[in-house]
N, C-alpha and C positions, 0 to 999 in steps of 0.2 A: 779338617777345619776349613782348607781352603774352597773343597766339596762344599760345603753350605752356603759360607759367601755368597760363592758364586749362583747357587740355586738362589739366595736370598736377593741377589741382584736383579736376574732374571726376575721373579715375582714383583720386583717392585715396579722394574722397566714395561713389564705389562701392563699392570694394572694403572701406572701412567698412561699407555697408549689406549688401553680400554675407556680411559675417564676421558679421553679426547671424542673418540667415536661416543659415545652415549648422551654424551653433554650436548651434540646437536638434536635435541628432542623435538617434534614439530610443533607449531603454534598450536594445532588441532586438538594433542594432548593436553596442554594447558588449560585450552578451551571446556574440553572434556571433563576434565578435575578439578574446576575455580569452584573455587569456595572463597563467599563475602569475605572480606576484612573482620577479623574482631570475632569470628563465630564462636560458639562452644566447640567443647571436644567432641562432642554427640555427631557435628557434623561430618568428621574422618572416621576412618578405621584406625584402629587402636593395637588392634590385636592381632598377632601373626604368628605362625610355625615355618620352620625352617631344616632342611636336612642337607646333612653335608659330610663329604667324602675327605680326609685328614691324612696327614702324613706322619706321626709321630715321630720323635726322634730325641735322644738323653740333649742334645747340642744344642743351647739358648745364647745369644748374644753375652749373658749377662753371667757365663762363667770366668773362672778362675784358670786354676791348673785344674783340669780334667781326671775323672777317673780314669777313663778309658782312652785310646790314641783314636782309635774308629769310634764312629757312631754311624750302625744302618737306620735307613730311615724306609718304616714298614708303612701298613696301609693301616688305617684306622677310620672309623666312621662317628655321627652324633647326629643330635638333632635336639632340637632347643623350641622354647616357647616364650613370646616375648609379648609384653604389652607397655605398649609409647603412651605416658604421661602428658610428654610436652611436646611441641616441635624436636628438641635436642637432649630429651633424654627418655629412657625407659629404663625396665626394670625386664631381665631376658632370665631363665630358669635353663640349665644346661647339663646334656648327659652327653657323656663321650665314652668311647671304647676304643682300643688299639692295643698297639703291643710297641714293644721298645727294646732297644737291641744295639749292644756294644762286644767288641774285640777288641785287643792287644790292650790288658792295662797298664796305665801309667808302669804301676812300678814292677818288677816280674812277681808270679806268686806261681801257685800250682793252680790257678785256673786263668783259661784265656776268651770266655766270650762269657754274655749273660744275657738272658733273654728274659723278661720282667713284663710280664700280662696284667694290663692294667684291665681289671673287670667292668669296672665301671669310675665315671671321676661325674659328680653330679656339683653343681654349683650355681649358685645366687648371684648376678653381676649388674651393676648398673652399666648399661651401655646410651655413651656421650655421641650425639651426631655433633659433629664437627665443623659439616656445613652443609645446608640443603640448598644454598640459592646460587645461582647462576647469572649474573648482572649482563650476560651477552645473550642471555636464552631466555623465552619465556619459564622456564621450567628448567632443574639442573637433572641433569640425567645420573647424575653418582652421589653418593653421600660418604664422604672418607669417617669412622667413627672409632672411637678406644670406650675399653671396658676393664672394671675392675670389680671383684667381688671374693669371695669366697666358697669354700663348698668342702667336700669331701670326695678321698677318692680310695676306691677298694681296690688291695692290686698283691702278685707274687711272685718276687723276685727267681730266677736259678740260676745257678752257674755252671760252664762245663770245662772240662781239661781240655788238652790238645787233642784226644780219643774220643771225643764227644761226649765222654760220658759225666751226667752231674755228680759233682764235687760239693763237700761242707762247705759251707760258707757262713758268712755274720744272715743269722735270720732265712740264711736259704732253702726255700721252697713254701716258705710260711705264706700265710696268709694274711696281707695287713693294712689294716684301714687309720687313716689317718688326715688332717687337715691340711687344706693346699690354698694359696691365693692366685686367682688368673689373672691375668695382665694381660690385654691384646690390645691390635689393632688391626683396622681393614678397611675395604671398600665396599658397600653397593652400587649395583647399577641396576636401573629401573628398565628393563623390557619390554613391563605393559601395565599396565592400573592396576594389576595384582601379584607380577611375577617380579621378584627382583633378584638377581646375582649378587652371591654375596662371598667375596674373597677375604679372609681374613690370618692373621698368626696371630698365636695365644702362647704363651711363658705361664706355666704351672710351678710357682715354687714351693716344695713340699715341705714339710713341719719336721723333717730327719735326715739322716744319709742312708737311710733303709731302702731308697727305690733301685741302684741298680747295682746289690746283693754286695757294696762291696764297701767298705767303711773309713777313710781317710781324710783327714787332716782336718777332721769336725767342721766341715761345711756343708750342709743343707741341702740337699740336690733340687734339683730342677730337669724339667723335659718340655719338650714343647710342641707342636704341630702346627702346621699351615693348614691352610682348608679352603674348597670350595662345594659352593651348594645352589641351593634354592632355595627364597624366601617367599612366602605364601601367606596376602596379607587375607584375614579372614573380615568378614562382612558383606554388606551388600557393595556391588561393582559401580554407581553410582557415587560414590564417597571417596575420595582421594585419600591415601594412606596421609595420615601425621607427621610421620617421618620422614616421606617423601616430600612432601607439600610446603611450596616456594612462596611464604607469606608476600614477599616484596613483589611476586609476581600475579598476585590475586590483588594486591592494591596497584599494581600498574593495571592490569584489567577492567579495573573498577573503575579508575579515571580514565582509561580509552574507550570503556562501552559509554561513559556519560559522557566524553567529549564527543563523542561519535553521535550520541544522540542527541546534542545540542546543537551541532553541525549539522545534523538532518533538520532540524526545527528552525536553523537558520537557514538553510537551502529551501525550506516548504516557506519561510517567511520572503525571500528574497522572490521566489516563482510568483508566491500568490503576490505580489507587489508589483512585480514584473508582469503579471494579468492584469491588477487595477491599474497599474499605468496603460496599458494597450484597450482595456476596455472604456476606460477615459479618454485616451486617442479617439475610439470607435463612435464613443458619444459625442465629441468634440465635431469631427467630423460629420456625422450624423449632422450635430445642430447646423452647422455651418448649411449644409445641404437643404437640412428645411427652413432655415433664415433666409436663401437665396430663390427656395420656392414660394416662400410669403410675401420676400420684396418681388416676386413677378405679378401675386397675385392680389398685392397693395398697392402696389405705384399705380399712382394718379396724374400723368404728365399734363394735362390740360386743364386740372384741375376741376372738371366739373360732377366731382364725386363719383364718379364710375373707374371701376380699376381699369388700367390699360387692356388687361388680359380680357375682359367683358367690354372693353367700347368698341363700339361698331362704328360708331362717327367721331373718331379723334382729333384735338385738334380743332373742339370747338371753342370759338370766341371766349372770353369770362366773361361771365354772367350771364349765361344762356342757360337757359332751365332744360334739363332735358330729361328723356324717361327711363327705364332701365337698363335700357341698350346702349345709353349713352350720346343717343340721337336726341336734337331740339327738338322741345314740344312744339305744335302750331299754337302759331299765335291764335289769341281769342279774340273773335271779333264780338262787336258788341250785340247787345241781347238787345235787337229789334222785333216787337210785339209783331205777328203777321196774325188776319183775322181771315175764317174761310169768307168768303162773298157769297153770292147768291149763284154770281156768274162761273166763280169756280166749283158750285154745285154744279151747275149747269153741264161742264167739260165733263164732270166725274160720270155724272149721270146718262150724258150722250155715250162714255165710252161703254159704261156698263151695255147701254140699250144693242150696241153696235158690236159689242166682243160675242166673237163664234169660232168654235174651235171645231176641227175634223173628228168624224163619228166615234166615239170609242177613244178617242187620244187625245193628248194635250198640246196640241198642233194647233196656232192661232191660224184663222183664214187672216188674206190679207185685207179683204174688204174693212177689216179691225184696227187694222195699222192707223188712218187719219188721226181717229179717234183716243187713240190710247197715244199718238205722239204727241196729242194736244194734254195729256196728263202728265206727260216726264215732262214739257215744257216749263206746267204750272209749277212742276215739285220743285224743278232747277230752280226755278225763280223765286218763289214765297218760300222754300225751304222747309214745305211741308213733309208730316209723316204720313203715311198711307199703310190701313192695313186692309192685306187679301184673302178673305176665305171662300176658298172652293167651295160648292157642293153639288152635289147630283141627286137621280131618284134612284128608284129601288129597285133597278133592271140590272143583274149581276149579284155579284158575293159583294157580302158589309169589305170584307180585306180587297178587295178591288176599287170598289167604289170610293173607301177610305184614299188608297196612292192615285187615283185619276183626280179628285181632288186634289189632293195634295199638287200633284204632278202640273193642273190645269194653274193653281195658285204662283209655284212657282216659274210657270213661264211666261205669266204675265208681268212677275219685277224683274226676268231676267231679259225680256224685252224696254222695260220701261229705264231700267241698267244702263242696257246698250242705248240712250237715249242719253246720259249725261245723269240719271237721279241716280243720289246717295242712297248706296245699299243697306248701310244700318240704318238707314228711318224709312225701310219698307220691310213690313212684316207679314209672309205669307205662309195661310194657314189651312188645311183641308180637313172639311167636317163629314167627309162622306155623304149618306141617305139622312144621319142623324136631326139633321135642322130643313125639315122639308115645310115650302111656304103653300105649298098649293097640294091635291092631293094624287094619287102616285095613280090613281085608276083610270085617269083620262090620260089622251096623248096629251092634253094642252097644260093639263096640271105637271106631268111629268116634265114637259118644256121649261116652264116654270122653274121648278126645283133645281134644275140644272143651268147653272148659274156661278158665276164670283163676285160678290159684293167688294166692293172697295167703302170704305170708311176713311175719309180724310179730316186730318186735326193738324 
């Protein structure tokens, strides 16, 4: 008796220290197996098999006075089919086989051991989880769970003397089937999305005192077995077992992935804000930059409409009219009538007779000079306009003849210039051979043609 205890202590002391190591399961797993709040069952796995290595043994907690003083405890095996309804419960189908085995009975008789082969014990049980969640882990790494149901178990008693040899006994050697109810309890522990450990003892009490071949005091036997195995959740590996799966931890999920993602919508709302304020800085700035280049290119200190940055003549008086440079216009004098004379034909006309330029160039001789200073005198003074048109004869190329006119035109304003007359009311112009007054086949006609007419108004 004290032999089981103490194995039964042992078993419990483990599977204590086991639910410690498994229970730290990493966030990653949880990750891996969330499943929304509130889903169908469609969305887990339901359905599982399991095999498992068993100790059988006559010795249950929940005797009396015993048949036997010994009870060995042999090797037995099973394996089971379960499918979870809910989170905390399912419905688990179970086949066992072992063998069972006592010496020295209670009371003396002529036989001293019995060894009772249980063929088969198949049974229907509802199996309760207990608890799947883990308030320190995202995910609990054990499920402690109890089971009760019923079933049937085929089995056959023998008994043997001190000689070993079997002896008569109540029903000994028979073969006999009858009804049992299981009573367990155990642990899982989860390994990986599909594998789980699964430790469990189960109390089988039987419907007679027929299991081990020996008949007293009309109490009901009982045998029992510890176990461990492998559970093996079937479905696709995407789908978190039912059983295993920490509802309270799929709704902690639920609200850290949308906290988390309103935390990012507040972090993208806070940047993007943090950008229109810097890119309103950058406009702000900006303006300020070209406000200080419009007031360079606005102000007006002297006030005479022209910006500072365009006056050339700053700093004029008010109310001095000036032009776009910001310079005073000249004053206007007044518009006194001048009329040509006869006499200032006469100067125009002398100059004409007397102007002679060097062969082939626009080279005034000086014997010209009296003559043509007596016309910049007239111009300074009546403030006449004079126009000059070159022309020559038809000795050379038209595009020669054309710029020695021309050439011969303007160096007679640029002499009458250096003279003191106004350059914009002298306008000189070269006609080439084009306006010939006399004809090109004589020398004297040619002389003729080669000429600058002045026209004074």
């Amino acid at each position: 008796m004290k032999l089981h205890l103490n194995k039964a202590s042992l078993l419990v002391s483990g599977l204590l220290m086991g639910s410690k190591l498994f229970a730290q399961t990493p966030d990653s797993v949880a990750t891996a197996t969330y499943v929304k709040p509130f889903s169908p069952v469609s969305s887990f796995r339901t359905w599982s098999i399991g095999l498992y290595g068993a100790s059988p043994s006559f010795y249950t907690p929940f005797q009396g006075k015993e048949d036997w003083h010994t009870q060995k405890i042999n090797f037995g095996y099973g394996a089971y089919i379960k499918n979870q309804i809910w989170h905390s419960f399912g419905i688990q189908a179970n086949f066992f086989r072992g063998q069972l085995e006592g010496t020295d009975p209670a009371l003396g008789t002529a036989f001293n051991r019995v060894k009772t082969d249980v063929n088969y014990a198949v049974d229907l049980t509802g199996v309760f989880t207990l608890a799947n969640i883990s308030w320190s882990n995202q995910q609990g790494g054990m499920q402690p769970y109890m089971l009760a149901g019923g079933g049937f178990a085929g089995y056959k008693p023998t008994l043997y003397n001190a000689s070993g040899a079997a002896t008569p006994g109540y029903r000994n050697g028979s073969n006999i089937s009858e009804f049992y109810v299981p009573v367990g309890v155990g642990l899982k522990f989860n390994v990986s999305p599909s594998i789980n450990i699964d430790l469990g003892y189960t109390v089988n009490f039987m419907h007679s005192d027929n299991l081990d071949g020996y008949t007293t005091g009309g109490n009901y036997d009982q045998f029992s077995y510890g176990h461990i195995g492998l559970e093996f959740a079937l479905g696709k590996r995407s789908k978190p077992q039912l059983a295993t799966h920490n509802p309270v931890a799929s709704m902690r999920t639920e609200y850290t992935t949308k906290e988390i993602a309103l935390q990012n919508m507040i972090d993208a709302e806070k940047a993007r804000n943090e950008q229109l304020r810097n890119d309103l800085n950058t406009t702000n700035a900006n303006l300020a930059a070209t406000n200080a280049n419009l007031a360079k290119f606005t102000m007006d200190s002297d006030g005479d409409g022209v910006p500072d940055f365009f006056d050339k003549c700053p700093n004029t008086p008010a109310g001095t009219k000036v032009d776009g440079s910001g310079c005073p216009l000249p004053v206007a004098k007044p518009d006194v009538k001048v009329y040509v004379t006869e006499a200032d034909k006469k100067i125009v006309k002398e100059a004409i007779q007397n102007l002679e330029f060097d062969f082939g160039k626009a080279t005034i001789r000086a014997k010209s000079f009296p003559s043509l200073e007596r016309v910049a005198q007239l111009l300074v003074e009546k403030n006449f306009s004079l126009k000059l048109a070159g022309h020559t004869d038809n000795v050379g190329s038209d595009e020669a003849n054309m710029k020695l006119s021309k050439d011969r035109a303007e160096s007679v304003k640029s002499f009458l210039v250096s003279k003191g007359a106004n350059p914009s009311r002298i306008e000189a112009t070269g006609y080439g051979e084009t306006q010939p007054i006399a004809t090109n086949k004589t020398a004297a006609g040619r002389q003729q043609n080669r000429r600058v007419e002045f026209t004074l108004f």
